[in-house]
N, C-alpha and C positions, 0 to 999 in steps of 0.2 A: 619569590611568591609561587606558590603551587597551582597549576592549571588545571582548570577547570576540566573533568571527564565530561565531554557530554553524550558518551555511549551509555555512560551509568548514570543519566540524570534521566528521570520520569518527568516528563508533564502532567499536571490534575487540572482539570477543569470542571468544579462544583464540586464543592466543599463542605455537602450538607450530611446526613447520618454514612451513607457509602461511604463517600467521599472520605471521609475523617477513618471508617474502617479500614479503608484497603491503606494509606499512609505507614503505620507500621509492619504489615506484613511487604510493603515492596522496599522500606528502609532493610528487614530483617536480610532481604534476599539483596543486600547490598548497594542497593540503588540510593541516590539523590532523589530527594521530592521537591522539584518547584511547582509554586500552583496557582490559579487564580479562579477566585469568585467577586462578585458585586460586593458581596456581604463585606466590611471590615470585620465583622464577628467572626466571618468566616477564615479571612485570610489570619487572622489572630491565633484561630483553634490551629491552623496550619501549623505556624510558628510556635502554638506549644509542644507540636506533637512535634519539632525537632526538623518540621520539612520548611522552605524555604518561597516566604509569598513574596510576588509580586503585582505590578501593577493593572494588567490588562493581558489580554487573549496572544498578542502578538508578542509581549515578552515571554510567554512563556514557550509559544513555540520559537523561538530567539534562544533558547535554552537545552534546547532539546532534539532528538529527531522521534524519539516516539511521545505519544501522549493519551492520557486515559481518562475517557471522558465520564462522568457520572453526573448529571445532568437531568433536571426533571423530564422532560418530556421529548417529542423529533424534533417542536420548533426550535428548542433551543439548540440540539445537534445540531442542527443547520446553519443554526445563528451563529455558533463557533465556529464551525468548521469554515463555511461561505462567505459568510459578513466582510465588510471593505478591512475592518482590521482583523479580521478572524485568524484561523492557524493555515489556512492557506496563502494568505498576504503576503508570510515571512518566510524566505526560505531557510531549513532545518541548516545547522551546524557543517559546514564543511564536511564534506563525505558520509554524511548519514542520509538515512533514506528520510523520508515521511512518513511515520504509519502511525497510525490514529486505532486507538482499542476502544470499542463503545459498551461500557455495563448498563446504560440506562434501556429501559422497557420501553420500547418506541414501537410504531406504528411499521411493520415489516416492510410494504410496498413501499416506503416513505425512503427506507434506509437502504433497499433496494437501488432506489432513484438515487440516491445520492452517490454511492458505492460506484453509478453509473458518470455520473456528472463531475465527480474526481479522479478517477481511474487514472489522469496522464500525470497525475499532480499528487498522490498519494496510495498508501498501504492504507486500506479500511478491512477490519477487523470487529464481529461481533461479539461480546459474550457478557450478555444479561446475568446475572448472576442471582440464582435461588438461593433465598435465608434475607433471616434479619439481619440489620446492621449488626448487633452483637455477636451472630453465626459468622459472619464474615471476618471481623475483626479475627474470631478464634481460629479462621482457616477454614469452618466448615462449611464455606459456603461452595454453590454448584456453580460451574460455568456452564454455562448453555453456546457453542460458539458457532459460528455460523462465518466460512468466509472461503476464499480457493486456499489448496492445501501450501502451494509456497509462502503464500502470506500469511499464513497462519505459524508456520513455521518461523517464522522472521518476527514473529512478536512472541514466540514462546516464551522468552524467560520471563513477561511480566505475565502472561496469562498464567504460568504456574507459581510467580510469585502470589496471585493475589486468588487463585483458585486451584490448592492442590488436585482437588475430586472437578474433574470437568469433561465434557461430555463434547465430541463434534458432532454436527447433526448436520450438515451439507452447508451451501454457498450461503451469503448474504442474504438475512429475512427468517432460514430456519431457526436459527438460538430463539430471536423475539419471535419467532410462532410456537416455539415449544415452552418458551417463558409465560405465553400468554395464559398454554392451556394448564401447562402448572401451576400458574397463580390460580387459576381456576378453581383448582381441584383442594388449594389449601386454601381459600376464601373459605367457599363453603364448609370446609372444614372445621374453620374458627367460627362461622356461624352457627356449625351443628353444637360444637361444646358450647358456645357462651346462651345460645336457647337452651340447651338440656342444662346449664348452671341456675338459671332464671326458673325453669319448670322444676328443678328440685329445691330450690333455696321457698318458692312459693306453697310445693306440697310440705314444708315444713324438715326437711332435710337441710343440715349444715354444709354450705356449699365447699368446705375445706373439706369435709368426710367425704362430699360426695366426687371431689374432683380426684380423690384419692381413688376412689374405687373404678372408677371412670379409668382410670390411666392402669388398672389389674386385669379391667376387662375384655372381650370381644372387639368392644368399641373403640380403641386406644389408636390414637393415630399422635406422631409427633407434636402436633399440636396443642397438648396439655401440654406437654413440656414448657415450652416456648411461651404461649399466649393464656395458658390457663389458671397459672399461681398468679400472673397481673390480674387477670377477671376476678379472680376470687379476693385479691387486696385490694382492686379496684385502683391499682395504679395504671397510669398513662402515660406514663412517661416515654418516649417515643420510641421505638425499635424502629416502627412500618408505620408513616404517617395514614393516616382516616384521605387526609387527599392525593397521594398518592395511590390509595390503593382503590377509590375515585375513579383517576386519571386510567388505573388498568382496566378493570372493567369496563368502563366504557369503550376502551380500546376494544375489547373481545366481544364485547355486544355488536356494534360495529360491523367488523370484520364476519361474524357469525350471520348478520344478519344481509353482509354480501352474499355470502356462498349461500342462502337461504334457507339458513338454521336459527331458528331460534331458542335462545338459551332463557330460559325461564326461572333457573333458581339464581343465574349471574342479572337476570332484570330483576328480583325479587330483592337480594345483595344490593343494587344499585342504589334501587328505592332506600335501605336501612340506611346504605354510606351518606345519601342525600337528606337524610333525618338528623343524620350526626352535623352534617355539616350545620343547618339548620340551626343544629343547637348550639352551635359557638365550638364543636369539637375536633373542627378539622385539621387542626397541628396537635391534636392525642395521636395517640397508638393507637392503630388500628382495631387493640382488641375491648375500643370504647363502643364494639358493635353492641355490645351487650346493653350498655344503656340505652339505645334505641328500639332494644327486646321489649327492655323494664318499661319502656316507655309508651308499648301498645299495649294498652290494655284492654280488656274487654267492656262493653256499656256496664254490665254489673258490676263491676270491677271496685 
């Protein structure tokens, strides 16, 4: 019977639109995928994508010595990593280290604190990753990675399996601060087109004609690409959940409003995401911002 590699086996931890992206690109780059979420749905899609679910947090690190978390928010970072059966529990495979890679948008000082509170007990490594689950899956997405330079070293091959294009930006905390303010920048992005789709589809402009012009123009940012052919079919189908991108922003309000900056077009965003949700849309795609455009109208209206 053939033994098991556990240098070439990856741990996944959340199996949701990331989670299912990054699976074939770290198969492609030769690795083993074992993985675990709550979900049976989840651990299902695992198993068709050809990687290999199990039952709980502690088999997988029983499997492995690195592991890649994708994971909605810090609590749950935490909750894997610390919890009585988390991946700290088990010790990693005979002669492998620990190291732990985190893609989820978490709270900086949060991941700071933890990176502190494991230190003698594992490798933590940052990199949030910019792009939809789609950009990802195709390789295009960004690493943002944050962590000291030997350990970062020590989990290269999965950070370049799962983000060719990635970017260091210093210790634990920078990736998720430069994630933050990138999401930032492409929020409002997708709010500028899906308003400017609503203000020309309403002056009487075909909003196909006009998203075409929009992406020849001055105006053109990535973001047609990506989220503008949805707005204009009005599919939702999920790339970037409505609560997810919830979850960031408020992360960034937050935080902005420590350092005593206030962000006024990301409270403004917030407002629209909190309308969506409102309306039963918060497992859409993010670029269901539009129908909560459609949905303010004016008293004459």
């Amino acid at each position: 019977m053939k033994m098991a590699d556990h240098s070439r086996t990856v741990g996944l931890l959340g199996i949701g639109l990331v989670g299912r992206a990054v699976v074939p690109l770290l198969q492609k780059a030769g690795f083993e995928v074992v993985g675990y979420a709550p979900s049976q749905a989840s651990r299902d899609a695992l198993r068709d994508l050809g990687g290999r679910p199990v039952d709980s947090v502690a088999d997988v690190a029983r499997a492995c010595g690195i592991v890649v978390l994708a994971v909605f928010n810090s609590d749950q970072v935490e909750q894997v990593v610390e919890a009585e059966n988390g991946l700290l529990s088990v010790a990693p495979p005979e002669g492998l280290p620990r190291i732990i890679v985190n893609t989820s948008t978490c709270e900086p000082d949060r991941m700071v604190a933890l990176d502190a509170r494991i230190a003698d007990s594992a490798v933590f490594v940052e990199m949030p990753i910019s792009g939809t689950s789609t950009q990802i899956a195709r390789g295009e997405g960004v690493g943002l990675i944050g962590g000291r330079e030997a350990d970062i070293d020590r989990a290269e091959n999965v950070l370049a399996a799962i983000c060719p294009r990635r970017f260091t930006l210093g210790s634990i905390g920078s990736g998720g601060k430069a994630k933050l303010a990138v999401n930032l920048v492409l929020g409002l992005n997708r709010a500028a087109i899906a308003e400017g789709i609503v203000f020309a589809e309403k002056l009487g402009i075909d909003p196909r004609a006009f998203l075409d012009v929009a992406r020849n123009s001055a105006a053109y940012s990535q973001v047609m690409d990506v989220k503008g052919p949805k707005m204009v079919e009005r599919d939702y189908l999920p790339l970037s959940k409505v609560s997810q991108t919830l979850k960031d922003f408020t992360i960034m309000r937050d935080y902005g409003e420590a350092a005593g900056q206030r962000l006024p077009f990301a409270e403004t965003y917030i407002d629209m995401m909190e309308g969506c949700i409102r309306a039963g849309e918060g497992e859409w795609d993010n670029a269901a911002i539009l129908e909560e455009i459609k949905r303010r109208r004016t008293g004459s209206a």
